[in-house]
N, CA and C atoms as an extended XYZ file, in Angstrom:
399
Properties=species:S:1:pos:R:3:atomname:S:1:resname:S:1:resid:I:1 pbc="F F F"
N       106.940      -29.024      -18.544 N   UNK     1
C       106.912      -29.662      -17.247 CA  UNK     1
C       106.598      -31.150      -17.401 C   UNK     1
N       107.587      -31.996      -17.843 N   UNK     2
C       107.310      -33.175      -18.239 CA  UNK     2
C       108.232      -33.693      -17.667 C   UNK     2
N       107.740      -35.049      -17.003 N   UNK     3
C       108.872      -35.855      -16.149 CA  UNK     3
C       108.477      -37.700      -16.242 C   UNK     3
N       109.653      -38.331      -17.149 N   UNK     4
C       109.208      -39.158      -17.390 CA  UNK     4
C       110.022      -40.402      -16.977 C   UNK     4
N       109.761      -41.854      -16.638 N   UNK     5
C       110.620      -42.793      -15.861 CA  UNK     5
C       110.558      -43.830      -16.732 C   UNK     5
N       111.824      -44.558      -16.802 N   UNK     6
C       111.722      -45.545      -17.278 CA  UNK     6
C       112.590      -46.755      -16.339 C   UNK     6
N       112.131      -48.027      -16.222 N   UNK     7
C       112.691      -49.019      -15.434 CA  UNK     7
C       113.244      -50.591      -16.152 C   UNK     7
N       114.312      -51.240      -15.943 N   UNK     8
C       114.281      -52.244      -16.501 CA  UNK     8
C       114.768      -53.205      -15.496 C   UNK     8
N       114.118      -54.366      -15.163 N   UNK     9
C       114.243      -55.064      -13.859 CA  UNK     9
C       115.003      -56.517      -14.481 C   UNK     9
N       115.680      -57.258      -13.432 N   UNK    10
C       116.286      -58.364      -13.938 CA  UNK    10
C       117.533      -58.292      -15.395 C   UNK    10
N       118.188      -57.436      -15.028 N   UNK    11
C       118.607      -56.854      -16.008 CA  UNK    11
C       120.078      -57.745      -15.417 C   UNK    11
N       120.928      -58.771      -16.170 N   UNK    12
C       122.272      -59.690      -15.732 CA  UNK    12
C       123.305      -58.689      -16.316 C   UNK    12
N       123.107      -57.834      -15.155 N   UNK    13
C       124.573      -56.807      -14.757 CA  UNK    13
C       124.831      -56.916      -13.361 C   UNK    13
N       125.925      -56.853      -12.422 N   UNK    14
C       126.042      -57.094      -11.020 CA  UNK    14
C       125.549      -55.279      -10.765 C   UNK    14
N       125.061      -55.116       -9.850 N   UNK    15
C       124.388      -53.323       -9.543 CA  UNK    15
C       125.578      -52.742       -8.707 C   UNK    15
N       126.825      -52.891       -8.833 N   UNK    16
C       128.415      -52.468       -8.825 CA  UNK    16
C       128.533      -52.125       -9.547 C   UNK    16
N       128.671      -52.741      -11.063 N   UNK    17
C       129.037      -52.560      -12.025 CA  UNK    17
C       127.819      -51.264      -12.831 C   UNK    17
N       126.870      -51.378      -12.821 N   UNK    18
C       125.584      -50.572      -13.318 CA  UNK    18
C       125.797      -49.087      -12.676 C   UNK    18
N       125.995      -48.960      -11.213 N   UNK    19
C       126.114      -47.870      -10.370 CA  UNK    19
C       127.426      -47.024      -11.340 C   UNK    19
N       128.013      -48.284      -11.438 N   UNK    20
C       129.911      -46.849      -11.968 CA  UNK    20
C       129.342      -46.043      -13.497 C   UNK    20
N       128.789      -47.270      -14.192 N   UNK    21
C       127.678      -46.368      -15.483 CA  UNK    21
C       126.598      -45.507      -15.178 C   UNK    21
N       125.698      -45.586      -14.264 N   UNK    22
C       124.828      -44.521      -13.750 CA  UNK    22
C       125.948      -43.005      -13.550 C   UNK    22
N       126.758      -43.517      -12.512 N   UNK    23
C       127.243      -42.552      -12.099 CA  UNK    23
C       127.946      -41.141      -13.027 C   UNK    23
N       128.339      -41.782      -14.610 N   UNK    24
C       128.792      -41.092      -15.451 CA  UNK    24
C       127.215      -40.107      -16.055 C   UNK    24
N       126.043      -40.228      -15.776 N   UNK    25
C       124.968      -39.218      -16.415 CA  UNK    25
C       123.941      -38.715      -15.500 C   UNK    25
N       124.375      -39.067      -14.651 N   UNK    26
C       123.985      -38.211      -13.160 CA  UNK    26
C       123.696      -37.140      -13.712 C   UNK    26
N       122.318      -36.242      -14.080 N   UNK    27
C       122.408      -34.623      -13.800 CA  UNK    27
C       122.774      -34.327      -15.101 C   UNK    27
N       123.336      -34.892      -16.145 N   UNK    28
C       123.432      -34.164      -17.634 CA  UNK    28
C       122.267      -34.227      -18.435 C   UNK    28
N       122.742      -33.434      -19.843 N   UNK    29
C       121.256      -33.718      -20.657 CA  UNK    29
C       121.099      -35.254      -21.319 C   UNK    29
N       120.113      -35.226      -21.930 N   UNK    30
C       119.175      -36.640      -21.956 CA  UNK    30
C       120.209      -37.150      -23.215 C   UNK    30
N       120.502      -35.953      -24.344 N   UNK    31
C       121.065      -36.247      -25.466 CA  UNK    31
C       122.913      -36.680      -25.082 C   UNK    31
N       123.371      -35.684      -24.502 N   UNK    32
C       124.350      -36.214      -23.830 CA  UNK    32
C       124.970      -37.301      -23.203 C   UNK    32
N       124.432      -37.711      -22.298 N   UNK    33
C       124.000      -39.228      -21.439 CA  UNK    33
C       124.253      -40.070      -22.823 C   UNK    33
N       122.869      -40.342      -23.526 N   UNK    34
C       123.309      -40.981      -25.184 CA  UNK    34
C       125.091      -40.925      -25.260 C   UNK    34
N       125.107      -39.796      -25.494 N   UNK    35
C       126.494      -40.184      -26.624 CA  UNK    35
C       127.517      -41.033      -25.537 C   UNK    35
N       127.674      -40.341      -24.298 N   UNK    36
C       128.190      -40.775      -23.169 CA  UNK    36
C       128.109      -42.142      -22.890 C   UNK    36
N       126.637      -43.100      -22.876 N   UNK    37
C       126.804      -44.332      -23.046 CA  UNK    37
C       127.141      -44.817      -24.302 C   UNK    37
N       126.788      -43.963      -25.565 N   UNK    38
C       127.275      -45.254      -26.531 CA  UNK    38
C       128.488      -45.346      -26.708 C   UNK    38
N       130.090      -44.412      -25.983 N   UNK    39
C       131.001      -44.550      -26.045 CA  UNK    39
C       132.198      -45.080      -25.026 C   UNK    39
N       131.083      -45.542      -24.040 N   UNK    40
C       131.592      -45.905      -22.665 CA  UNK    40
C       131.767      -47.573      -22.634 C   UNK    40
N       132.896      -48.026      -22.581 N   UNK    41
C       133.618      -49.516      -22.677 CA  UNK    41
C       133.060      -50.446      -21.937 C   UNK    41
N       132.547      -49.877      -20.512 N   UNK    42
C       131.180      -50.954      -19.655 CA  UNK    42
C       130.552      -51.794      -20.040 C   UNK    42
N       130.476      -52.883      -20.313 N   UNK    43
C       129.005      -54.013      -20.627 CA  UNK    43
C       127.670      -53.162      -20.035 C   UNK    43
N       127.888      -52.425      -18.972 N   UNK    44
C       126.405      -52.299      -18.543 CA  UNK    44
C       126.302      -50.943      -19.049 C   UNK    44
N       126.915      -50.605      -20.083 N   UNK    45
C       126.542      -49.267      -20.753 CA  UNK    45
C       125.458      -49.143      -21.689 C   UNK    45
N       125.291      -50.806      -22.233 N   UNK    46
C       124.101      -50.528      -23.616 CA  UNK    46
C       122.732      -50.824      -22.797 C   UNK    46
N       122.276      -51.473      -21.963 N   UNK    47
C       121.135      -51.448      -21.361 CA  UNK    47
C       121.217      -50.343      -20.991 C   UNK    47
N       121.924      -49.630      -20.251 N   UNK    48
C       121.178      -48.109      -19.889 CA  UNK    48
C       120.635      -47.129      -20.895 C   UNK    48
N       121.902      -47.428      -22.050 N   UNK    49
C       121.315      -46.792      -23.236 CA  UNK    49
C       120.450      -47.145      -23.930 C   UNK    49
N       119.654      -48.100      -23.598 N   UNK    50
C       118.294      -47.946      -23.861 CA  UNK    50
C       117.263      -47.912      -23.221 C   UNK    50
N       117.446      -47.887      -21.735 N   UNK    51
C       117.086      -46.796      -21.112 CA  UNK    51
C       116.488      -45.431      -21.104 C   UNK    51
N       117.868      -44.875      -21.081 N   UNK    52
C       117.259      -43.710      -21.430 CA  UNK    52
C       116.528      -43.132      -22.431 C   UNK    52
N       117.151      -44.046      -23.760 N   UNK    53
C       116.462      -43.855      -25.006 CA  UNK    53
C       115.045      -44.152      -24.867 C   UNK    53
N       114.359      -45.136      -23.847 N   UNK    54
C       113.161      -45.442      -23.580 CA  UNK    54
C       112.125      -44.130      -22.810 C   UNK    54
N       113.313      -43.725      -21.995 N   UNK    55
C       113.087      -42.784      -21.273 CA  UNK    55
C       112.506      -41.332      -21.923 C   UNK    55
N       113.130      -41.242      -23.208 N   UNK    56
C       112.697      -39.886      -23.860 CA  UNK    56
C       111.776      -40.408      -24.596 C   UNK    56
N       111.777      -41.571      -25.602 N   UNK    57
C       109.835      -41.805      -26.106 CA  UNK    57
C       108.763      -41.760      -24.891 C   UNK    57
N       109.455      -42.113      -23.845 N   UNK    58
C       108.251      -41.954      -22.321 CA  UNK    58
C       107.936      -40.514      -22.604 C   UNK    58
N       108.992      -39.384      -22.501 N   UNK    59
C       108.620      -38.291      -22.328 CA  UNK    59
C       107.792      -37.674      -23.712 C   UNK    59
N       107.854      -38.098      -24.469 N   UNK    60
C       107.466      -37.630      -25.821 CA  UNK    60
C       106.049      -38.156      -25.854 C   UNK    60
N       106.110      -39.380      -25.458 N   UNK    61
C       104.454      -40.163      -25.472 CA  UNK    61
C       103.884      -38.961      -24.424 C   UNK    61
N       104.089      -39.098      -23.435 N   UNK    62
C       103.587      -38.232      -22.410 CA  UNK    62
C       102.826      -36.976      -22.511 C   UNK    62
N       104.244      -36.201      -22.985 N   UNK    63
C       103.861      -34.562      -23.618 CA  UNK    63
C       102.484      -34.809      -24.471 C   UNK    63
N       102.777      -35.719      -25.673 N   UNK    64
C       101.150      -35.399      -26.542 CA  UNK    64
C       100.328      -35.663      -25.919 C   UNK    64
N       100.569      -36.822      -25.113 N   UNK    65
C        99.429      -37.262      -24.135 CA  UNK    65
C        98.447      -35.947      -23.605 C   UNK    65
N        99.184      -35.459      -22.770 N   UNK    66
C        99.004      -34.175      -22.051 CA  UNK    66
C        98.640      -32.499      -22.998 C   UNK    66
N        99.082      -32.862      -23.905 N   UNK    67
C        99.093      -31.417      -25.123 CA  UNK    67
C        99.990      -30.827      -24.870 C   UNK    67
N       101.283      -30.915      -24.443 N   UNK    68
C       102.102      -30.049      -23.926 CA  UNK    68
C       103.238      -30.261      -25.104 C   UNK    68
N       104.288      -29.106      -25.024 N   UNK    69
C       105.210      -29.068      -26.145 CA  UNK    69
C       106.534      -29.476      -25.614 C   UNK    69
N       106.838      -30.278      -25.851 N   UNK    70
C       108.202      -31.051      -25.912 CA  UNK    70
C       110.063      -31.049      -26.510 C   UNK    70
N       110.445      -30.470      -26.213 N   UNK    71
C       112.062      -30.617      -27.023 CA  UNK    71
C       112.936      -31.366      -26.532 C   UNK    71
N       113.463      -32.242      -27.151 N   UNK    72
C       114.093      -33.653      -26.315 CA  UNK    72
C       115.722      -33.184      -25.932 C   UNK    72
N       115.652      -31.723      -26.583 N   UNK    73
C       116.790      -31.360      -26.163 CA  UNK    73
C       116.818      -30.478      -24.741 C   UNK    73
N       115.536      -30.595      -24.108 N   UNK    74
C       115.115      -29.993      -22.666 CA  UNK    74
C       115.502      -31.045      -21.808 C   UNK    74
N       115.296      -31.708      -22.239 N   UNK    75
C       115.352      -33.052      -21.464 CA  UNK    75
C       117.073      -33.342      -20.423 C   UNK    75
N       116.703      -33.326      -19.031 N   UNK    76
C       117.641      -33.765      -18.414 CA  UNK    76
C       117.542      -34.892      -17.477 C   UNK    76
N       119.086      -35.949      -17.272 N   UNK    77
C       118.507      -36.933      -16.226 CA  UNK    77
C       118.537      -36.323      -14.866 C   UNK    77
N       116.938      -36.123      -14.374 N   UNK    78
C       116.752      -35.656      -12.562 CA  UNK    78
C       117.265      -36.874      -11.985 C   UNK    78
N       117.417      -38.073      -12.310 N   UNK    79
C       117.367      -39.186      -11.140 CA  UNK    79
C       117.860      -40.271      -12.022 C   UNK    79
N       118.834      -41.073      -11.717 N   UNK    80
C       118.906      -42.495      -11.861 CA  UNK    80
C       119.635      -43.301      -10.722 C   UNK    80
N       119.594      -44.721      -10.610 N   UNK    81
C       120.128      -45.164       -9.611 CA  UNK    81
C       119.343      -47.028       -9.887 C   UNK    81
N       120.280      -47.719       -9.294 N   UNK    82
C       120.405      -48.854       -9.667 CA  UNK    82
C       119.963      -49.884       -8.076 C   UNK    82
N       118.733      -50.842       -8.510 N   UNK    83
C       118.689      -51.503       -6.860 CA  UNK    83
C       119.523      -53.035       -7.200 C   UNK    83
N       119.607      -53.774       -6.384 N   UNK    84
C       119.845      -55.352       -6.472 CA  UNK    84
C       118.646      -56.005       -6.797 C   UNK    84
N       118.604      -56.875       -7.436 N   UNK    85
C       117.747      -57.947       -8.020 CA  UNK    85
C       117.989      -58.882       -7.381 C   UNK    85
N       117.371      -60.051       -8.139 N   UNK    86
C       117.405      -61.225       -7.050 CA  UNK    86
C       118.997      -61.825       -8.111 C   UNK    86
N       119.313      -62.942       -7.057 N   UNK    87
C       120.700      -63.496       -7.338 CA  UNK    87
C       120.531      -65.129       -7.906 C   UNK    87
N       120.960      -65.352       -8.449 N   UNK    88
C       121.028      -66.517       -9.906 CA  UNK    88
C       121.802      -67.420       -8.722 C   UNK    88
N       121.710      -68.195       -8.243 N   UNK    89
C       122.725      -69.194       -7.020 CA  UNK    89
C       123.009      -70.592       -8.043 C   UNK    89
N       124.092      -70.355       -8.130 N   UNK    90
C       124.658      -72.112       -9.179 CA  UNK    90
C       125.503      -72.752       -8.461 C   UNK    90
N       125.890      -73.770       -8.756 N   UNK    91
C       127.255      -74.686       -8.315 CA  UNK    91
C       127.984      -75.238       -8.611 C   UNK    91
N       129.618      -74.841       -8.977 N   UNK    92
C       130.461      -75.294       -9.541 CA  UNK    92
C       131.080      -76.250       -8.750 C   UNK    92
N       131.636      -77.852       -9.001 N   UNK    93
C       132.520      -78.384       -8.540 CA  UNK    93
C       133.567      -78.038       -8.256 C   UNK    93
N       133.854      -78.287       -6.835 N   UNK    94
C       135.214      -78.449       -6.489 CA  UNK    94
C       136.357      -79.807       -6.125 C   UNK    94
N       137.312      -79.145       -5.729 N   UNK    95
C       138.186      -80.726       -5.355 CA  UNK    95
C       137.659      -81.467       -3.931 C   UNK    95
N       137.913      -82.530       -4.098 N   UNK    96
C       137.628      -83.564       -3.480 CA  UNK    96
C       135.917      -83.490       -2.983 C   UNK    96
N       134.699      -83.631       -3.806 N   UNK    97
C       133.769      -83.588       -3.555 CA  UNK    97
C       133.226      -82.591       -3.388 C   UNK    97
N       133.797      -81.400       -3.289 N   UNK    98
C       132.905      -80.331       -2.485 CA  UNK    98
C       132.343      -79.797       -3.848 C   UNK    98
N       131.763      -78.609       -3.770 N   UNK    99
C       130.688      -77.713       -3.997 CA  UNK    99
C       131.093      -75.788       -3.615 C   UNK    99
N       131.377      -74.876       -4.511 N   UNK   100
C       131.733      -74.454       -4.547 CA  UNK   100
C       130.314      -73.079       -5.058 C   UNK   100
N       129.497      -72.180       -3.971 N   UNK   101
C       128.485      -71.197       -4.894 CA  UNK   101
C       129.170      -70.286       -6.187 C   UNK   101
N       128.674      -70.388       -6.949 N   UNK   102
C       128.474      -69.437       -7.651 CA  UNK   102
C       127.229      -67.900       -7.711 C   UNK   102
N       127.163      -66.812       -7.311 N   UNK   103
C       126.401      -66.099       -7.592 CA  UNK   103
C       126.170      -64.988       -8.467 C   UNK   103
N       124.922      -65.285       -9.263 N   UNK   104
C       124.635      -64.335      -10.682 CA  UNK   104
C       124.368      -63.162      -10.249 C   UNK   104
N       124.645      -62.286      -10.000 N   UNK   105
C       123.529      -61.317       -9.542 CA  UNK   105
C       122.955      -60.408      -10.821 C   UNK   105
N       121.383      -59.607      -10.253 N   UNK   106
C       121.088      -59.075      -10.761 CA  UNK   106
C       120.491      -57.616      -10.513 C   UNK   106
N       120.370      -56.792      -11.363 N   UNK   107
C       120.223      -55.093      -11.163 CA  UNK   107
C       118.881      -54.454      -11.761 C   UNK   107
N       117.844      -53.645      -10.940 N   UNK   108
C       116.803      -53.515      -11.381 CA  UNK   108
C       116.996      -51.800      -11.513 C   UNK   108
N       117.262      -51.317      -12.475 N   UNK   109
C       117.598      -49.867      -12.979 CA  UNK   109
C       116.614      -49.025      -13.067 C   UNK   109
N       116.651      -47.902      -12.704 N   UNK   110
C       115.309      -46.750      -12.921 CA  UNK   110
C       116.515      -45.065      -13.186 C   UNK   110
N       116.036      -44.880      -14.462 N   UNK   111
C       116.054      -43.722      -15.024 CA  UNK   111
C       114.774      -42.685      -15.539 C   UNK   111
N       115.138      -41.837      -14.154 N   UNK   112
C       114.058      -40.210      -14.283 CA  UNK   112
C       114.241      -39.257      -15.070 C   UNK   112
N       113.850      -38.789      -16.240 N   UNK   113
C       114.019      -37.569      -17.380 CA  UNK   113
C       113.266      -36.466      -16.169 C   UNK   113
N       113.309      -35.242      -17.070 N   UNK   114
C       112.204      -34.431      -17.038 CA  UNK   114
C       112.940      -33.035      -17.498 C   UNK   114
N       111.938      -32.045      -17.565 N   UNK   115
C       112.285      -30.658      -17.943 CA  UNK   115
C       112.626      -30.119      -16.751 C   UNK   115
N       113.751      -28.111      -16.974 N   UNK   116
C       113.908      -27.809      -16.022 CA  UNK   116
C       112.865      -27.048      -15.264 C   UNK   116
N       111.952      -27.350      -16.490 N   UNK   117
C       110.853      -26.446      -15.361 CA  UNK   117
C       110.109      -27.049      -14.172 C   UNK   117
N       110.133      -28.777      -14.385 N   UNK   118
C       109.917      -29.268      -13.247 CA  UNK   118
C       110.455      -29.672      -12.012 C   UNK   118
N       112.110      -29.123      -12.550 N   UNK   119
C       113.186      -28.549      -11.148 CA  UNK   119
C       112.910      -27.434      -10.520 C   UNK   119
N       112.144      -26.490      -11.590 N   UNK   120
C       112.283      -25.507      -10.934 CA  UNK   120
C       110.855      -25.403      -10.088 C   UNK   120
N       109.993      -25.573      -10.586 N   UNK   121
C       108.130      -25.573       -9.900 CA  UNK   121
C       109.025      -26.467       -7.834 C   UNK   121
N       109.494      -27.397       -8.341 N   UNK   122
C       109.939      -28.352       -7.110 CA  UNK   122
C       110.894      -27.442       -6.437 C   UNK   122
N       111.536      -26.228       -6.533 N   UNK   123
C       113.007      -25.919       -5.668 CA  UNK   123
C       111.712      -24.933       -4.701 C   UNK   123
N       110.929      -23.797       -5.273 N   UNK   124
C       110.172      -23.547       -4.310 CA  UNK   124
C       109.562      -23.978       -3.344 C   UNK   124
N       108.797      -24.709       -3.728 N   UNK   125
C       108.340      -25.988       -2.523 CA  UNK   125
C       109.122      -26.160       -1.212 C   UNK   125
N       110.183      -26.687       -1.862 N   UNK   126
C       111.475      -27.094       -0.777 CA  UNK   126
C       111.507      -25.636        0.597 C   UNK   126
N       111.639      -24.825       -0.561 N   UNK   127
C       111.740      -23.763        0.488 CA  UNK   127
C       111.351      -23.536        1.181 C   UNK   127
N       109.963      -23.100        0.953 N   UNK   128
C       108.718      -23.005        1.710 CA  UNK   128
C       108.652      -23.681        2.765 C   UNK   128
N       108.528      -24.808        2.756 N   UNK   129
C       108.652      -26.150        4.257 CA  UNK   129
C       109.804      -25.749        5.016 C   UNK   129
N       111.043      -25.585        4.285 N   UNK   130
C       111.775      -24.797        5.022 CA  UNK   130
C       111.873      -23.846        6.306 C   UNK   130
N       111.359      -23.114        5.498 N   UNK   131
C       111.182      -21.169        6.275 CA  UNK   131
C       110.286      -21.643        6.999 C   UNK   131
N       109.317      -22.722        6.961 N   UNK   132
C       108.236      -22.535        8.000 CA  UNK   132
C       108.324      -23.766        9.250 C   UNK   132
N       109.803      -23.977        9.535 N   UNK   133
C       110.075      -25.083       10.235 CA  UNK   133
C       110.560      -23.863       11.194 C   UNK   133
């Protein structure tokens, strides 16, 4: 029952571009996701992949932390998803005097591991509130 997060903020990917790479490890395993980014043509594929790779020493630090037993092959992504950062504003010349924005943007990423047993402890719950509405 180990559930572990990892975040990387200011990260110069537009969070368009980050979302279409999230979107490929949605819900698979942790090891998977890996191979999945290191073969995916995206620029914003290698920051995630280390990410997640951050994401499973989180879970591994954690487990001993806790005494609990760990297999990184338990490991699935419950959650990822990408916010906007702040935006880089520059200015390129244009013709006849003007001024033309440029904007950098940027993507603040959060990838959730965890085991299925902490899907599963959580699906009861749900229920419960449920039935008693």
């Amino acid at each position: 029952m180990v559930e572990s997060i990892a975040r990387v903020k200011h990260i110069r990917v537009t969070p368009q571009k980050a979302r279409r790479v999230v979107a490929l490890i949605k819900g698979k395993q942790a090891q998977e996701a890996l191979a999945i980014l290191k073969f995916a043509p995206q620029g914003a594929s290698e920051p995630i992949y280390k990410l997640v790779h951050s994401a499973i020493a989180n879970a591994s630090v954690k487990a001993d932390r806790d005494g609990e037993f760990l297999d990184e092959q338990d490991l699935y992504v419950k959650n990822a998803y990408v916010d906007e950062g702040t935006t880089l504003k520059r200015f390129r010349p244009r013709a006849q005097g003007r001024a033309s924005q440029i904007k950098k943007r940027t993507s603040h990423i959060t990838v959730v591991l965890a085991t299925p047993e902490v899907a599963d402890a959580a699906a009861p719950a749900a229920k419960t509130k449920k039935a008693s509405k």
